[in-house]
C-alpha positions in Angstrom: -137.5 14.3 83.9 -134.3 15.6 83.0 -133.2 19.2 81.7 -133.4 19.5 77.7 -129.6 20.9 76.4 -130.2 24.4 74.8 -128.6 23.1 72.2 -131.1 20.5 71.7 -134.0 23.2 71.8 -132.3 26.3 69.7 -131.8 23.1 66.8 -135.4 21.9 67.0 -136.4 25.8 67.5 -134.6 26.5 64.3 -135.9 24.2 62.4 -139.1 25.0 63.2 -138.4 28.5 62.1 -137.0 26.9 58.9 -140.2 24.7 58.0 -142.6 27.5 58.4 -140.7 30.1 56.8 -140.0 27.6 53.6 -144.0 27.5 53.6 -144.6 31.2 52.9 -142.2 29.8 49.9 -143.7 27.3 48.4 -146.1 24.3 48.8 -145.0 22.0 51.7 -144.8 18.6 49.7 -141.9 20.4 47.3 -139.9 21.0 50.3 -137.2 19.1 50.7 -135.0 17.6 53.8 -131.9 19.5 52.2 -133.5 22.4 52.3 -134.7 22.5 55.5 -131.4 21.4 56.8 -130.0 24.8 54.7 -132.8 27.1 56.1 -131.8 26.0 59.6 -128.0 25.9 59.2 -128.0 22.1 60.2 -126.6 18.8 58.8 -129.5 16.9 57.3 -128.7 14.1 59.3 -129.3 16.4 62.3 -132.5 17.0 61.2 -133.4 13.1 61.5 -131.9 13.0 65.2 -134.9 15.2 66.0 -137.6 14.4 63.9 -138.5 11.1 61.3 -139.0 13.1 58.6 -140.2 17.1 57.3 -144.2 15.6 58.1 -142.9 14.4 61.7 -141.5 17.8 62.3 -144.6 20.1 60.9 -146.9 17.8 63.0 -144.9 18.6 66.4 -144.5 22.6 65.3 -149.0 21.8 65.2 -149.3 19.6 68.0 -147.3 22.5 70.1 -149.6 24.9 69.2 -153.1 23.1 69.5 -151.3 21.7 73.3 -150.7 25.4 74.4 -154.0 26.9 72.9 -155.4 23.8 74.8 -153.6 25.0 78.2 -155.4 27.9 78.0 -159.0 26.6 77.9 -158.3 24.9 81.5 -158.4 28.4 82.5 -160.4 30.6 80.3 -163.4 28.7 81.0 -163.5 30.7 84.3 -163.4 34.0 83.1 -166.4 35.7 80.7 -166.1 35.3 77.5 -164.5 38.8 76.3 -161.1 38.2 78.7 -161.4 34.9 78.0 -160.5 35.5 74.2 -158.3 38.0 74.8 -155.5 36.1 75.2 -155.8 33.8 72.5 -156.3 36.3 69.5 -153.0 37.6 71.0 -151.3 34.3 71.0 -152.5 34.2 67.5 -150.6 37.8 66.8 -147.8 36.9 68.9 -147.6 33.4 66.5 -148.8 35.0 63.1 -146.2 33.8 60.7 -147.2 30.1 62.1 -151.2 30.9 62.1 -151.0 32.9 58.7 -148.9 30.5 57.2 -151.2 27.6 58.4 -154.5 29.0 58.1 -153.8 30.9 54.6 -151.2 28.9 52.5 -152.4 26.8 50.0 -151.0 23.7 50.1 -150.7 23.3 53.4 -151.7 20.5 54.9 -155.7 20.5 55.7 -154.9 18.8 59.0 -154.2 21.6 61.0 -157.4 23.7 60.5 -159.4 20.4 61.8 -157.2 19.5 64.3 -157.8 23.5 65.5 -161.1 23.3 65.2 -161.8 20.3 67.2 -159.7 21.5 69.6 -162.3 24.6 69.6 -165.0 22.5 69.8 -163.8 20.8 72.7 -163.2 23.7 74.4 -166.6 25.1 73.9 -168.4 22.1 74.9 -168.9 23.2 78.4 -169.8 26.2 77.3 -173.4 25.6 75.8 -176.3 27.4 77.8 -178.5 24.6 78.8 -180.0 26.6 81.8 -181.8 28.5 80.1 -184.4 27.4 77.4 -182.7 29.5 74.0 -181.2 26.5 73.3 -183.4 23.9 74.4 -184.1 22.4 70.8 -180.9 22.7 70.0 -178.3 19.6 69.2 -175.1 20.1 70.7 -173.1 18.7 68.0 -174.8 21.4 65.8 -173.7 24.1 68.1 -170.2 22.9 68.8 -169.9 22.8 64.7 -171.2 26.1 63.9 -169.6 28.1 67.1 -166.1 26.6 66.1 -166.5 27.0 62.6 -167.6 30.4 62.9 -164.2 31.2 65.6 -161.9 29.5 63.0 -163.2 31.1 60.2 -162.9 34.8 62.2 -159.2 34.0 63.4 -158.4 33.0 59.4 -160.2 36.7 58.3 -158.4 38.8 61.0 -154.7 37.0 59.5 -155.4 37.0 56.2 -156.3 41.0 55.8 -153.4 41.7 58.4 -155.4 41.8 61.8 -157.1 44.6 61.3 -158.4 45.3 65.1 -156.0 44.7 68.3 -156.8 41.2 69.9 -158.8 43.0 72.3 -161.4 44.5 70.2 -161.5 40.7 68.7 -161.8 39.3 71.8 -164.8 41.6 72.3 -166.9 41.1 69.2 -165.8 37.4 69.1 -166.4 37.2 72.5 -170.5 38.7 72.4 -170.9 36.4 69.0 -170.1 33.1 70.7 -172.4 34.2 73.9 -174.9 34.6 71.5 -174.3 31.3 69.8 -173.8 29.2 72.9 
């Protein structure tokens, strides 16, 4: 595969600056192509080369995030659960406009806290103590729900009162929840 122009990638990168910043604004569906194309200091038609449309845009900003949280899990699966989850809650600090924008704006749309939490899920599912017999009447559907619920539902607390503990000290108490859980 060929190298991407940097032109190409500081457009689509501003644009999906422009999209996320224009949701702190205001609900998503009063956005409009124009002023996207403003935000981002592009032509509207530009904005079409890239994407179909402002929906085709916010679900490749998602789907960029959920594929790199998801290239972490091929790894963190390896390592206990504490540095696992280190580097995630600092992705999530690294990415908060996107995550607090996301995960706290109303009217966004609901899609991308259920396509993050069964991303989650999947991720946990080879995580579920069957060795041992704490979990033996257990389904693993139920636990997938509740540990994934409970992990999105932490990472929307820690953005919405401004991440109140370093990812680290997240990663730890997160971290000895989901051990428990799992």
């Amino acid at each position: 595969m060929g190298k991407v122009d940097r032109r190409i990638l500081k457009t689509q990168e501003s644009l999906k600056n422009a999209v996320i910043e224009l949701m702190t604004e205001k609900n998503f569906d009063d956005i409009t192509i124009q002023e996207l194309a403003d935000r981002a200091n592009v032509n509207r038609g530009t904005i079409y080369l890239h994407y179909q449309d402002k929906f085709d845009l916010l679900d490749q900003l998602i789907e960029l995030h959920i594929d790199e949280l998801g290239e972490m899990d091929a790894w963190a699966c390896e390592l206990n659960w504490v540095d696992a989850l280190v580097p995630y809650f600092e992705y999530f600090e690294k990415n908060y406009l996107f995550f607090s924008t996301m995960l706290a704006s109303k009217g966004t749309p609901s899609s991308f806290r259920t396509r993050l939490l069964a991303s989650f899920m999947k991720g946990f599912q080879g995580e579920i103590d069957r060795e041992s017999d704490r979990n033996a009447a257990l389904s693993d559907e139920v636990m997938l729900q509740y540990a994934g619920t409970a992990y999105v539902g932490v990472i929307e607390w820690w953005i919405r009162n401004g991440m109140p503990y370093p990812p680290h000290e997240m990663a730890k108490q997160v971290g000895a929840l989901l051990e428990r859980s799992l």
